[in-house]
C-alpha positions as CSV (number, residue, x, y, z in Angstrom):
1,X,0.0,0.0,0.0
2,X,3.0,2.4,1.0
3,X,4.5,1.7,-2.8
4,X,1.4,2.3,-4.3
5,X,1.2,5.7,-2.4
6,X,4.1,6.6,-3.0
7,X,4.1,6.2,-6.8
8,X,0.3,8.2,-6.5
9,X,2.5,11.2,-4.7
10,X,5.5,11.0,-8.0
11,X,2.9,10.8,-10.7
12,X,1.3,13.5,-9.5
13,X,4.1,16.0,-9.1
14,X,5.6,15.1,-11.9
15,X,2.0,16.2,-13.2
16,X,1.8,19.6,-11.6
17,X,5.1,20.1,-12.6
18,X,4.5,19.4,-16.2
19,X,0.8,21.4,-15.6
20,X,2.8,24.4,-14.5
21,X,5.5,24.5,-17.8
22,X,2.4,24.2,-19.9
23,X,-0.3,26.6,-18.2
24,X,2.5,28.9,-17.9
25,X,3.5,28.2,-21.9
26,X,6.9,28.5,-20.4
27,X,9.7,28.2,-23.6
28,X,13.1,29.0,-22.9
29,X,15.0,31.9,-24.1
30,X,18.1,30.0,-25.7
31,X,21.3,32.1,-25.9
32,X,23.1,32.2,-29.1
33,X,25.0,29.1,-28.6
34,X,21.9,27.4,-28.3
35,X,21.1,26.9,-24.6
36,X,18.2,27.5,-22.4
37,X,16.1,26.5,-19.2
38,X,12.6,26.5,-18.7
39,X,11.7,27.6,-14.8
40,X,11.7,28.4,-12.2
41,X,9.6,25.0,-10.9
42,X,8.7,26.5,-7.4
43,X,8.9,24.0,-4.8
44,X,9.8,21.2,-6.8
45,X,13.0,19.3,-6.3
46,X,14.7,17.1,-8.9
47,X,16.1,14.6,-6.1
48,X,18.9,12.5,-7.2
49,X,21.3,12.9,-10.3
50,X,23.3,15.0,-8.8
51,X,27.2,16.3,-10.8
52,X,27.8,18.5,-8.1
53,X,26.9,21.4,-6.0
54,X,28.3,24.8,-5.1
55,X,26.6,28.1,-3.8
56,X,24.8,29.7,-6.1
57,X,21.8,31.8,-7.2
58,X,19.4,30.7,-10.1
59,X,21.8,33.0,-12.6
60,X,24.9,31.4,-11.4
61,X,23.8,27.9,-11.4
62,X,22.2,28.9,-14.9
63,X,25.7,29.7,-16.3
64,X,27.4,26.4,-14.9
65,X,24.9,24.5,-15.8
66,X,26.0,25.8,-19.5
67,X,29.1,25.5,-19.1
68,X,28.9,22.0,-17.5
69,X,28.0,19.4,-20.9
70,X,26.7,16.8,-18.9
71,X,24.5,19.4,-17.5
72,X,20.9,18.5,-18.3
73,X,18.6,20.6,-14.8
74,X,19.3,22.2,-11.6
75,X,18.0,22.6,-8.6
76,X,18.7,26.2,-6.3
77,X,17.7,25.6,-2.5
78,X,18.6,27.8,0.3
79,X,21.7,29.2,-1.6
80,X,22.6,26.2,-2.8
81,X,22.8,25.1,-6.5
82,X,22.6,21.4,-7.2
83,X,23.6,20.9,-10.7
84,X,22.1,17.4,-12.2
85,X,22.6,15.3,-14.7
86,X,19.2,15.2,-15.8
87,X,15.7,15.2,-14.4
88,X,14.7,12.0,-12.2
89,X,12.0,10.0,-11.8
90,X,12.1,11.3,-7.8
91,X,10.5,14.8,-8.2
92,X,9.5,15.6,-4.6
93,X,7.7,18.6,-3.2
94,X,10.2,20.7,-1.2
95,X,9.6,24.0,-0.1
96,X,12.2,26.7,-1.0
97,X,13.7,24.7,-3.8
98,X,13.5,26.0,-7.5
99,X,14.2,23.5,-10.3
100,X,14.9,24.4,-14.0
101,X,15.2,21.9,-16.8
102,X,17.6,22.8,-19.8
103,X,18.3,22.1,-23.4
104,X,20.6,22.7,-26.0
105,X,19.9,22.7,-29.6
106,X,21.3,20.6,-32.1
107,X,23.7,22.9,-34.2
């Protein structure tokens, strides 16, 4: 019963989180280079996947997360950027934590 709880709780914030890109027709403004981030995700935390973390703003962690290939989200909490791999299956409500997802075009 816990698992299937539990599973209920992911689907549906990775739903709201999904909800929220699209009601807020949220497309990234990709630099020159090609790069960009949709966000801020309020209260959602990508948990898991992380490269690394430093301190950081959303800016900051917006510009390593560029400059970091393997880059693929990050997560800014309490002055903390955690810079991920990718987005996980483990989104988890978590207040004070904005998430971003990013992209880079194909050149």
């Amino acid at each position: 019963m816990l698992r299937f709880a539990l599973r209920v709780s992911i689907a549906w914030l990775m739903r709201s989180a999904m909800a929220a890109i699209i009601a807020d027709e949220v497309v990234p403004e990709f630099t020159a280079d090609g790069f960009g981030c949709d966000g801020p995700l309020p209260n959602v935390d990508f948990y898991g996947n992380d490269l690394f973390h430093m301190p950081g703003d959303s800016n900051t962690c917006k510009e390593t997360c560029k400059d970091t290939r393997a880059c693929g989200a990050f997560t800014v909490a309490h002055g903390v950027c955690y810079v991920k791999a990718d987005v996980s299956a483990n989104v988890v409500s978590k207040r004070g934590c904005n998430s971003y997802i990013c992209y880079r075009q194909a050149p």
